[in-house]
C-alpha positions as CSV (number, residue, x, y, z in Angstrom):
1,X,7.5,7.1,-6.3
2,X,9.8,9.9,-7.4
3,X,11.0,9.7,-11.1
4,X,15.2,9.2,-11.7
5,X,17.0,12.5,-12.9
6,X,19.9,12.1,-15.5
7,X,21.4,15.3,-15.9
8,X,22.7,15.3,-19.6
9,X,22.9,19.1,-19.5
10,X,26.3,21.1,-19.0
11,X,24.3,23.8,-16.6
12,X,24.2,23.0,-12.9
13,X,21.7,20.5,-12.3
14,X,19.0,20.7,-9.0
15,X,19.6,19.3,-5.8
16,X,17.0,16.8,-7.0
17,X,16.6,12.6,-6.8
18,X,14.1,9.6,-6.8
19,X,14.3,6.1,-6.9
20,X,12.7,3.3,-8.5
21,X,10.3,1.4,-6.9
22,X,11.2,-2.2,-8.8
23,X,14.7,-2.5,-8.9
24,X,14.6,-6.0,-9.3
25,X,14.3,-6.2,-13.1
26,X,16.2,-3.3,-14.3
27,X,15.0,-2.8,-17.9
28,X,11.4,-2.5,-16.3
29,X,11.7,0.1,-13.4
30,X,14.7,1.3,-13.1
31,X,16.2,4.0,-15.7
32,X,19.3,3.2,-16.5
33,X,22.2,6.3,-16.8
34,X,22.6,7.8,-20.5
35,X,26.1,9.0,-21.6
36,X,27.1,12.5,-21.5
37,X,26.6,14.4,-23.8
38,X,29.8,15.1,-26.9
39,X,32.5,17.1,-25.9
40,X,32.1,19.0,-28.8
41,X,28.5,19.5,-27.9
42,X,29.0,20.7,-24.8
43,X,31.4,23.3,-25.7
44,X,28.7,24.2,-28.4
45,X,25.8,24.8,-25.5
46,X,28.5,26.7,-23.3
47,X,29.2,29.7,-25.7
48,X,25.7,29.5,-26.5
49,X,24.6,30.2,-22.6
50,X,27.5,32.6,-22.6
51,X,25.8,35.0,-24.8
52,X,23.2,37.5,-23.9
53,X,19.9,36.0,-24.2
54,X,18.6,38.5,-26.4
55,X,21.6,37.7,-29.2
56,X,20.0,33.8,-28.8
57,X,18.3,32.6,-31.8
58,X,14.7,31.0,-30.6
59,X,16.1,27.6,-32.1
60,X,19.1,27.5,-30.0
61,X,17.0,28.3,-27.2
62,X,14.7,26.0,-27.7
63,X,17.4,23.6,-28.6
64,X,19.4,24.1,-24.9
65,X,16.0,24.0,-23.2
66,X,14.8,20.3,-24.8
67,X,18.6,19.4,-23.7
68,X,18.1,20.3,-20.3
69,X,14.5,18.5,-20.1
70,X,16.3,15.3,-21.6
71,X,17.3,15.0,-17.3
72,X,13.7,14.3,-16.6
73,X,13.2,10.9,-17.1
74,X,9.4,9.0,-16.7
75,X,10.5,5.9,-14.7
76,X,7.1,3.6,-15.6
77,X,8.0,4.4,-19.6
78,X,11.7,3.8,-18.9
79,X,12.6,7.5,-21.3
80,X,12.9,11.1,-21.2
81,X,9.9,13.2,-21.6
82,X,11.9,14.9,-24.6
83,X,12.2,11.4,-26.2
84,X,8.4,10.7,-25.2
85,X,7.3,14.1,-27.0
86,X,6.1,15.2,-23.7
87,X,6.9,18.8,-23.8
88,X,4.9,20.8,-26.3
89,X,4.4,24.9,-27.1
90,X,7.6,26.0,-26.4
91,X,7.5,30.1,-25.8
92,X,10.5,32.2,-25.3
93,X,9.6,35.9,-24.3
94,X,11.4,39.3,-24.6
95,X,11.7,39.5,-20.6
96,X,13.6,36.8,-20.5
97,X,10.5,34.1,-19.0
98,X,10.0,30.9,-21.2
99,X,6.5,28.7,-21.1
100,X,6.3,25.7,-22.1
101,X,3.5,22.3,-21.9
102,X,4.5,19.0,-20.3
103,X,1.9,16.6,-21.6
104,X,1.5,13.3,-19.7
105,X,-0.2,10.2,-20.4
106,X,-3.0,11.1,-17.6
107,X,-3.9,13.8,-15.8
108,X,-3.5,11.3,-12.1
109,X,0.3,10.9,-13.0
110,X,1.4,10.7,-9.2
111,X,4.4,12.5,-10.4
112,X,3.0,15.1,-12.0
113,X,4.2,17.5,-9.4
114,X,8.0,16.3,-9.2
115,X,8.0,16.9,-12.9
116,X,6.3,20.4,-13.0
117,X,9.0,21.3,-10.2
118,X,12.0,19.7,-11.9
119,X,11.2,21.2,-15.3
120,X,10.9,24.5,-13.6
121,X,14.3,24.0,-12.1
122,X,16.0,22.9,-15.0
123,X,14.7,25.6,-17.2
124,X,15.4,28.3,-15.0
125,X,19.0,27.1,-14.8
126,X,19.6,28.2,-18.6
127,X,21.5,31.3,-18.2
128,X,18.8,33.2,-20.4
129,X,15.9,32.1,-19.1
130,X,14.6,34.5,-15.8
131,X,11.7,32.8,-15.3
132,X,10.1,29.2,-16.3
133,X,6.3,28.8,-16.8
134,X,5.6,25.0,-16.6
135,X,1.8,24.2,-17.3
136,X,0.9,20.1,-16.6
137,X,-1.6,18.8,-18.9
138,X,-2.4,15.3,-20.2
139,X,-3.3,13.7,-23.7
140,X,-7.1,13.4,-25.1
141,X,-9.1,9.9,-23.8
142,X,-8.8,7.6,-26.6
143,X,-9.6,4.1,-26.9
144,X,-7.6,1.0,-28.5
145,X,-7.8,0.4,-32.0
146,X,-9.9,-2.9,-31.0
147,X,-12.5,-0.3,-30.0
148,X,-13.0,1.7,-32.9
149,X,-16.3,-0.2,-34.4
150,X,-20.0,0.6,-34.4
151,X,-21.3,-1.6,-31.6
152,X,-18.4,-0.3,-29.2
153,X,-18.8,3.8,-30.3
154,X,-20.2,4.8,-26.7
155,X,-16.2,3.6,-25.4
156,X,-14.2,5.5,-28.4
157,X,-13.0,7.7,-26.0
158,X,-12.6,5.6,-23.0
159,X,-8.6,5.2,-23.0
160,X,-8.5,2.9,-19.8
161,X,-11.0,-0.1,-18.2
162,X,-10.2,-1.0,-15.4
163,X,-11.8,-4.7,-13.9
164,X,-11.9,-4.9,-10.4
165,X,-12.7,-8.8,-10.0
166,X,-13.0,-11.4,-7.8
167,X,-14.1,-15.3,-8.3
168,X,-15.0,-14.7,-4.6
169,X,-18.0,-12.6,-3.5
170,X,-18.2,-10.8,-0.2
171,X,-14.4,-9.5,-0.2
172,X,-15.1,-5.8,-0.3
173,X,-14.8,-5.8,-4.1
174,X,-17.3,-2.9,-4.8
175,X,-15.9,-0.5,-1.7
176,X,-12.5,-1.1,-3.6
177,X,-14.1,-0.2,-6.8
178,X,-15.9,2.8,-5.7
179,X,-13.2,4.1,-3.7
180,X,-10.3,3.7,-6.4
181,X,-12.8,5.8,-8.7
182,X,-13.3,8.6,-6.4
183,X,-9.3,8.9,-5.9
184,X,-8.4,8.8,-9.4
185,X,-11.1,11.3,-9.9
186,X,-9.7,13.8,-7.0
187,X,-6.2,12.7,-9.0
188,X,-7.5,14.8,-11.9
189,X,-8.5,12.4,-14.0
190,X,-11.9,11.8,-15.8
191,X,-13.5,8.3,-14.2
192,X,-16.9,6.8,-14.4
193,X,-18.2,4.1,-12.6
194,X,-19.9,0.8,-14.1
195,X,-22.0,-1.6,-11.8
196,X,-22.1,-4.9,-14.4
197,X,-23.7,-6.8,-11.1
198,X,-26.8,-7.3,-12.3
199,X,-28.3,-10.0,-9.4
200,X,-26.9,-7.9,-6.4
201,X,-26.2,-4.4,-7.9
202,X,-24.0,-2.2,-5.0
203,X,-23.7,0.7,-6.3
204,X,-27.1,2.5,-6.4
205,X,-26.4,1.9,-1.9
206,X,-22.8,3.0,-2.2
207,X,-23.2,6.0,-4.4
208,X,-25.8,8.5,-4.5
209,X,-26.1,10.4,-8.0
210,X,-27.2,14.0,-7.8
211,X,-30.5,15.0,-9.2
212,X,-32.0,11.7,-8.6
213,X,-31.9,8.5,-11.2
214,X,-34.4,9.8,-13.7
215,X,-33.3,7.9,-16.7
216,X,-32.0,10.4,-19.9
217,X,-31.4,9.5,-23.5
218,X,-28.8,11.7,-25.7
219,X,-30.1,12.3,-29.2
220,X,-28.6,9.4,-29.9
221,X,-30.4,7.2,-28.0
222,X,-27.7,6.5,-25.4
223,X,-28.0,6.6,-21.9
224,X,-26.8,9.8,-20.5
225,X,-24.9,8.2,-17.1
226,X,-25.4,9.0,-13.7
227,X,-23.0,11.4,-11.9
228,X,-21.8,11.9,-8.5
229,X,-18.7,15.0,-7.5
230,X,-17.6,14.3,-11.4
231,X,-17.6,10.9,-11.8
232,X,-20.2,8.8,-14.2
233,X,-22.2,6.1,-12.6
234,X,-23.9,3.2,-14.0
235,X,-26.1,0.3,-12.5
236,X,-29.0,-1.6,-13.5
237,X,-29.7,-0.7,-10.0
238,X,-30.6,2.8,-10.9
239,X,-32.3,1.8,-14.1
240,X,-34.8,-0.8,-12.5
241,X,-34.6,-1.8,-8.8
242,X,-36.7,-4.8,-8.3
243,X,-34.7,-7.8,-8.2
244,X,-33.5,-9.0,-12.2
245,X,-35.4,-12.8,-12.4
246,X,-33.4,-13.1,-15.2
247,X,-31.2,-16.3,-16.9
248,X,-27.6,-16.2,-17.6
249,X,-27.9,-15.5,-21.2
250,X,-30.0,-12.5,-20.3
251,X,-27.7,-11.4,-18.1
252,X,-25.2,-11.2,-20.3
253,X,-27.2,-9.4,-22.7
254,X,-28.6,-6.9,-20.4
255,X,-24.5,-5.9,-19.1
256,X,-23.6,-5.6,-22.9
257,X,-26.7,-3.1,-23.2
258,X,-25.1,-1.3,-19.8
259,X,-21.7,-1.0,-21.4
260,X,-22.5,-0.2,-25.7
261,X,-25.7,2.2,-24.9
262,X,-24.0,4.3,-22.4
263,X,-23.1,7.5,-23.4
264,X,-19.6,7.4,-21.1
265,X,-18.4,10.5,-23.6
266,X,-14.2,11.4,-23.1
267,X,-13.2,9.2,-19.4
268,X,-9.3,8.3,-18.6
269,X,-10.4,5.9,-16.4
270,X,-13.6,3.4,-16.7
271,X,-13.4,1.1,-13.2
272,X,-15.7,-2.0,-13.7
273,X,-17.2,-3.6,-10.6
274,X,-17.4,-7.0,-11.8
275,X,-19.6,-10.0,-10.1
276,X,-18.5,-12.5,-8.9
277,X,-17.2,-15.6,-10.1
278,X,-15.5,-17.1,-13.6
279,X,-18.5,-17.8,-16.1
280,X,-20.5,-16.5,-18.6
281,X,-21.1,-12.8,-17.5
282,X,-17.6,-12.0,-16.9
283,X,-16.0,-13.8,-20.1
284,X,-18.5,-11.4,-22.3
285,X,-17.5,-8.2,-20.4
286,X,-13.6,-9.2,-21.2
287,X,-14.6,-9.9,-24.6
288,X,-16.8,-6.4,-25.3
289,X,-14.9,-4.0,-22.7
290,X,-11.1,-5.0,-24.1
291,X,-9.9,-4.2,-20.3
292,X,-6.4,-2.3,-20.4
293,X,-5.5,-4.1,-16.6
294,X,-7.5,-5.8,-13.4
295,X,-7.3,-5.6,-10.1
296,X,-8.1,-8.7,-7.9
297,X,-9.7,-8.2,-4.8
298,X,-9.4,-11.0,-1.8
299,X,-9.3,-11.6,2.1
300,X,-6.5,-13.2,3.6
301,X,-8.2,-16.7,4.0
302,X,-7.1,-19.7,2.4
303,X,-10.3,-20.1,0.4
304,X,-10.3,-17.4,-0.6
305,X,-6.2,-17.7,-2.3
306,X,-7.8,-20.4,-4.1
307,X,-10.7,-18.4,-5.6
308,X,-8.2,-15.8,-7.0
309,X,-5.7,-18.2,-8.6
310,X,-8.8,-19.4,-10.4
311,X,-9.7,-15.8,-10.8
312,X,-6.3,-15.0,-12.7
313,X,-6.4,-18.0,-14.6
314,X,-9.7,-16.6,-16.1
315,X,-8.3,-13.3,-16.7
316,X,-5.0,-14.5,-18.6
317,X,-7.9,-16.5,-20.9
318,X,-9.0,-13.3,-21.6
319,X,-6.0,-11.7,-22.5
320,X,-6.7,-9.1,-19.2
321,X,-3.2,-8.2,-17.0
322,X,-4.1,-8.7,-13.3
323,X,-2.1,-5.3,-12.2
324,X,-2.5,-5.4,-8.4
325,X,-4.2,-7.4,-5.8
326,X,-6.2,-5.7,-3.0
327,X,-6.3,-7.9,0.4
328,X,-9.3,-6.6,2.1
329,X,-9.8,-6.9,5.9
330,X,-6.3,-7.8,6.5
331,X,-5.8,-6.9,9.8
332,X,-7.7,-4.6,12.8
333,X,-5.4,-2.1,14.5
334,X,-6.3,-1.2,17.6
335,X,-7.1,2.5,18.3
336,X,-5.5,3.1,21.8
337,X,-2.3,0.8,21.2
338,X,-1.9,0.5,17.1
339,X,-1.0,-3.2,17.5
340,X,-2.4,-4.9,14.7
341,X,-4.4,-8.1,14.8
342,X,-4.4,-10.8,11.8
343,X,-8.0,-11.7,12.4
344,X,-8.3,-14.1,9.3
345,X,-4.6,-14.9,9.4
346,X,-1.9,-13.5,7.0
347,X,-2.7,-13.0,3.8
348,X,-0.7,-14.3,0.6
349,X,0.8,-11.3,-1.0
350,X,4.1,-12.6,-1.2
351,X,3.3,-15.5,-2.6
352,X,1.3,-13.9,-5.2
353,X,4.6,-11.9,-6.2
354,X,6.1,-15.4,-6.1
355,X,4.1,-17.6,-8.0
356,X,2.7,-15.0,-10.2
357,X,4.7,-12.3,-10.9
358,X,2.0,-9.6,-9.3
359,X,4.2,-7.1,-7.2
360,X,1.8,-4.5,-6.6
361,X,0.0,-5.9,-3.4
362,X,-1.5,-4.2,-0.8
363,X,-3.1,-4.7,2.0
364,X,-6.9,-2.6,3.0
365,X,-7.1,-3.1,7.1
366,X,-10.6,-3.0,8.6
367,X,-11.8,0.2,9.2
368,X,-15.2,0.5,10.4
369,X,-15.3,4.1,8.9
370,X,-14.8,2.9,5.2
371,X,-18.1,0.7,5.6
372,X,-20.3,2.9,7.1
373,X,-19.8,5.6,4.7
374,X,-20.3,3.4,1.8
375,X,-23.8,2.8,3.4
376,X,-24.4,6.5,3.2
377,X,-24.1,6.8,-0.3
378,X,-21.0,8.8,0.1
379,X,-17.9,7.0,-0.2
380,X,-15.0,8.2,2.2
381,X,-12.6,8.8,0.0
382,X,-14.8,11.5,-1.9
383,X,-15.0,13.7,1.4
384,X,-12.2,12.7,3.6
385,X,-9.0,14.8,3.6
386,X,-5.9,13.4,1.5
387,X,-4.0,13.1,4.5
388,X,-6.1,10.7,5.8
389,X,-5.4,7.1,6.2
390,X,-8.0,5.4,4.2
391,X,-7.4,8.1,1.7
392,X,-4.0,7.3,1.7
393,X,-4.5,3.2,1.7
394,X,-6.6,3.8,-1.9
395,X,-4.1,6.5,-3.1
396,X,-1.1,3.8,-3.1
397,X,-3.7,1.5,-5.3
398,X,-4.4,4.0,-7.6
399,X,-0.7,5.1,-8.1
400,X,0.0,1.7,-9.2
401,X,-3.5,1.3,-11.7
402,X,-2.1,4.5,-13.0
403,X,1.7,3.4,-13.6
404,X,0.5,0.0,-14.4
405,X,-1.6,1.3,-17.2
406,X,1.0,3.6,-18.6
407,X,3.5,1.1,-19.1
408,X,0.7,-1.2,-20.6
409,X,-0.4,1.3,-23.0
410,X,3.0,3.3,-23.7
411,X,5.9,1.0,-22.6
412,X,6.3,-2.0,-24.9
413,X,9.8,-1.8,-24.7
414,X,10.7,-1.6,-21.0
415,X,8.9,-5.4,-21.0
416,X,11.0,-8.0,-21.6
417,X,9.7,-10.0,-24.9
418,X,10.4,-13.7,-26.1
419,X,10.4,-16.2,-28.9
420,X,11.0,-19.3,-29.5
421,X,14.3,-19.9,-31.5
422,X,14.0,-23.1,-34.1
423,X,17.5,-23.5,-35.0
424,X,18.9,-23.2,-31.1
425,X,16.1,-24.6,-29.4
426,X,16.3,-22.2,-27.0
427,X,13.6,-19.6,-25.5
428,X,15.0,-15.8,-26.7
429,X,14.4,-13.0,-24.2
430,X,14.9,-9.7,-25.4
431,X,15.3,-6.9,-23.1
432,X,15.1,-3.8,-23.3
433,X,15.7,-1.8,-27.1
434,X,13.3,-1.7,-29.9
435,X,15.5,-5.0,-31.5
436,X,18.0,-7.4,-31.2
437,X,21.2,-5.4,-32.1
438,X,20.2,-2.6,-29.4
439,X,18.9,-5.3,-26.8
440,X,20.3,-7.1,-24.2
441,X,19.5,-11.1,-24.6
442,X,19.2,-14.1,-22.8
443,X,18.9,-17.9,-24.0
444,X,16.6,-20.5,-22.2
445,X,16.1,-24.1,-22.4
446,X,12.5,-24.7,-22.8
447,X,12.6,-27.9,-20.4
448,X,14.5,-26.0,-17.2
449,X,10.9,-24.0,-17.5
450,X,8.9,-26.2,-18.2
451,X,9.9,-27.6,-14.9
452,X,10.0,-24.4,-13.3
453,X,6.1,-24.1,-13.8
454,X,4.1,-23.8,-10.5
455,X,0.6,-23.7,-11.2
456,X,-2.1,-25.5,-9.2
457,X,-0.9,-28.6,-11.6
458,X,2.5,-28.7,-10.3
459,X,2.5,-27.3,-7.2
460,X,-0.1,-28.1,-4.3
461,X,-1.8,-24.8,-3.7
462,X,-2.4,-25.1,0.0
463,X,0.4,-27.2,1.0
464,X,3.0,-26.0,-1.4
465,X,4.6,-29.4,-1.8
466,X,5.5,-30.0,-5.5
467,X,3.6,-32.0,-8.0
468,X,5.0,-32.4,-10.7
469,X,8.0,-34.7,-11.5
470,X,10.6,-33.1,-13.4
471,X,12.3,-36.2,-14.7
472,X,9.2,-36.3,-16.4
473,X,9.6,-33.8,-18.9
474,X,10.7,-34.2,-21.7
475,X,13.9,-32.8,-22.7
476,X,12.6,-31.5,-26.2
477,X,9.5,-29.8,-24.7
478,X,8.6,-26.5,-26.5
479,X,6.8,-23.6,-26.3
480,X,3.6,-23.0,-29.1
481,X,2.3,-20.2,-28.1
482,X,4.4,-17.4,-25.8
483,X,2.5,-14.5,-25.0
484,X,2.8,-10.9,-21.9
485,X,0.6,-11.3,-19.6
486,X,1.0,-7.7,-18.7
487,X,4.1,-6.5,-18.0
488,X,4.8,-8.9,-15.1
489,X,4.7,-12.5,-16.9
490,X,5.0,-14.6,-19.7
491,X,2.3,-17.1,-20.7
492,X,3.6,-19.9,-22.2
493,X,1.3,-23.1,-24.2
494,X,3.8,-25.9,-24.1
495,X,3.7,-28.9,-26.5
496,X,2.8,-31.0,-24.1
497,X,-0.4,-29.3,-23.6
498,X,0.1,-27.7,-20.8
499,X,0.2,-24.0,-20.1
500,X,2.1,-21.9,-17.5
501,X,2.0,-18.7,-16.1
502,X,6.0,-17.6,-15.7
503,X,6.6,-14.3,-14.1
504,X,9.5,-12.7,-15.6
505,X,10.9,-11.8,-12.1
506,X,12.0,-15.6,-11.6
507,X,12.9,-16.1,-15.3
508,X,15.1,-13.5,-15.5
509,X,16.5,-14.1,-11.9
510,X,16.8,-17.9,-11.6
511,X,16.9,-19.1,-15.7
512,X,18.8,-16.9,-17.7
513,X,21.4,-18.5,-20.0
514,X,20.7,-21.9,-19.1
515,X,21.3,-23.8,-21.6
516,X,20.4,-27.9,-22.9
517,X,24.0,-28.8,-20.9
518,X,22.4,-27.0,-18.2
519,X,20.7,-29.1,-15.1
520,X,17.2,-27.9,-15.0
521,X,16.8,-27.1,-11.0
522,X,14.1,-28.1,-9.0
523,X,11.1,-26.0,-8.5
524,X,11.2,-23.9,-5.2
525,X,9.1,-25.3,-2.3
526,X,6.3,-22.7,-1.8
527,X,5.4,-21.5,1.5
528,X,3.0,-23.4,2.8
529,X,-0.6,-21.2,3.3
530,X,-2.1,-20.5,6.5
531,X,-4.6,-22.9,7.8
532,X,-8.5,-21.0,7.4
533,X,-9.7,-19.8,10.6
């Protein structure tokens, strides 16, 4: 995805443009134009580029330059990266060359290289400046304020943890785990790796640590991880690995000894293979890791649609964002034609955008190559070229993690936010702007939701066919409880005990200004799911 140019500057801009890749829900992807800048400004900046640049003050300098910059806008964070105190150490030189930082939020921001290029171009269209130095760097690892406490020191400087998850096992999850680590890493950022399988730990097969698995201790008494090409590795399978005879309390314990007395030191990126399944293991690693975002991990079967609505349910319990979902062994394409064959049958990625509001999808076809490196203890995307296909197919997942995360950590405002209004009763959406007098808002009548809802309660999950009667609703339902569920969907406890997962694609699309005169509509028929194979 290329990031949207608004040239607010009077100088010529570059022959530069992007798009958004959401423009569905505007205040979310897509950067909206800014006004030009005064008249009276602009005059002001063309005298001032109209003077030789050695009778221009550094501060007006630095001043035309940050106005200039103001064009490059970050299209996950929904600002510029003047706004977003991006651009740091400013240097203007005798010779007429400036230098300055651009520091992101990661150092895997895929559009890292669009922005060095367009700052460069930008600068270099000041008439004083000869020559523009642009250096690309990225903010220090830190965690969330949750994480600041004694038990949780070894993850103070962990700023992102990533759960890949499935309530299924057997659907590739620990290849897609492994091999979105290695492609952040070659991304540039900081990654480690952590196995919390403790019955059928994969990664001491999948990745092979150099200089062995002798275990170290800092002086500290934390467990220096394991590290293969960069990244930090850790498994009970390296630790111990005879089978764990071991109950599900212990378990649990022994995963919250893997995370707390690892010594994971300054990472951007921690990717959590989970096992499998909803129960005791997994809600303790969402309540001790405080996971930024997940990615869900399925095969295009029916039963396996089921397992990951029950999946997401979990994580929205937990307070973790399902970011993506990863469809493994979608298809087979065959070599000497390319026609592609739905082995399992088609997969449900639209209606997981549908239902759920989860528009980052992809689909991972089978590629014999991807397995039998994983057996080697080399993945494939730590050796194969970045032109490659698999390479490719795990660099679009890892673009959105990185986007996703971003806007979880930095871009409050570009999601849409809601409350419940006593006096009106209606639902308020805000979107977009810090508050209500710079925002643009929408009223909702609670019931034409409530109807709305299409969980596994009210709609048939494999047939589609609705469940629930909406004439019996009540017309005064409410919402208790309205919380983001990432930056996709609201979560909603209604006072009729129920609870809904509403993606703000259809809310906004479908319910906006409806009102109590307002017919409540029937829910959409689903599309009916593939019959398993």
């Amino acid at each position: 995805m290329q990031p949207q140019l608004t040239f607010l500057s009077p100088f010529p801009p570059c022959a530069l443009s992007g798009t958004s890749r959401r423009p569905s829900v505007a205040s979310r992807r897509q950067v909206s134009l800014r006004p030009c800048l005064p008249r009276r400004r602009r005059r002001s900046l063309l005298r001032l580029c109209a003077a030789p640049s050695s009778d221009v003050p550094f501060a007006d300098k630095k001043a035309a330059l940050l106005t200039a910059l103001r064009a490059v806008v970050d299209p996950d964070l929904g600002d510029d990266i003047v706004s977003l105190g991006f651009v740091k150490n400013i240097d203007f030189r005798d010779n007429g060359d400036v230098s300055f930082d651009v520091e992101l939020t990661t150092p895997a921001c895929p559009v890292k290289d669009a922005f060095r290029q367009q700052c460069q171009q930008l600068a270099e269209s000041l008439p004083f400046v000869r020559e523009a130095h642009v250096r690309m760097t990225a903010q220090a690892p830190r965690a969330t304020a949750e994480l600041t406490d004694a038990n949780t020191r070894s993850l103070q400087r962990v700023s992102n943890v990533i759960l890949v998850a499935s309530a299924k096992g057997g659907v590739a999850k620990s290849t897609t785990a492994v091999n979105l680590a290695y492609v952040l890493s070659r991304s540039g950022a900081r990654v480690g790796i952590l196995d919390a399988d403790i019955y059928g730990p994969s990664l001491p097969i999948m990745v092979a640590p150099e200089g062995g698995t002798q275990v170290r201790l800092t002086d500290d008494g934390l467990i220096e991880p394991f590290v293969r090409a960069g990244v930090k590795l850790m498994s009970f399978g390296y630790i111990n690995p005879d089978p764990a005879m071991l109950r599900g309390p212990m378990v649990a314990s022994m995963v919250t000894q893997l995370v707390q007395q690892t010594h994971w030191g300054e990472l951007d990126y921690l990717v959590v293979d989970m096992p499998p399944g909803t129960g005791d293991v997994q809600i303790t690693l969402g309540q001790v890791l405080k996971a930024t975002a997940a990615v869900v991990v399925t095969t295009p079967q029916r039963l396996a649609f089921a397992d990951v609505v029950k999946g997401i349910q979990l994580l929205d319990k937990l307070a973790v964002p399902p970011i993506a979902v990863v469809e493994s062994m979608a298809y087979f394409e065959a070599p000497d034609t390319g026609r592609r064959y739905y082995l399992f049958g088609q997969g449900h990625g639209a209606r997981l955008s549908r239902e759920f509001g989860i528009e980052n999808t992809f689909e991972v076809p089978l590629m014999p190559e991807i397995n039998a490196a994983g057996d080697t203890g080399t993945p494939i995307t730590l050796t194969t070229p970045e032109d490659n296909a698999v390479f490719q197919c795990y660099k679009r997942i890892a673009d959105a993690v990185v986007q996703e995360c971003a806007r979880i950590r930095f871009g409050a405002n570009t999601v849409p936010q809601a409350h419940y209004d006593t006096e009106s009763g209606d639902i308020v959406v805000r979107i977009g702007g810090a508050n209500d007098d710079d925002a643009h808002v929408e009223h909702i009548w609670p019931a034409a939701l409530r109807r709305a809802c299409r969980c596994a309660a009210c709609v048939d999950e494999y047939s589609g066919a609705p469940l629930l009667d909406p004439g019996k609703v009540d017309e005064n339902v409410r919402p208790q409880q309205m919380m983001n569920v990432g930056n996709y969907a609201l979560a909603i406890n209604w006072s009729d005990s129920h609870q809904s997962i509403m993606p703000w694609e259809r809310i906004l699309t479908q319910y906006r200004s409806r009102r109590r005169s307002t017919p409540a509509p029937a829910p959409e028929p689903s599309t009916p799911a593939p019959a398993a194979r």
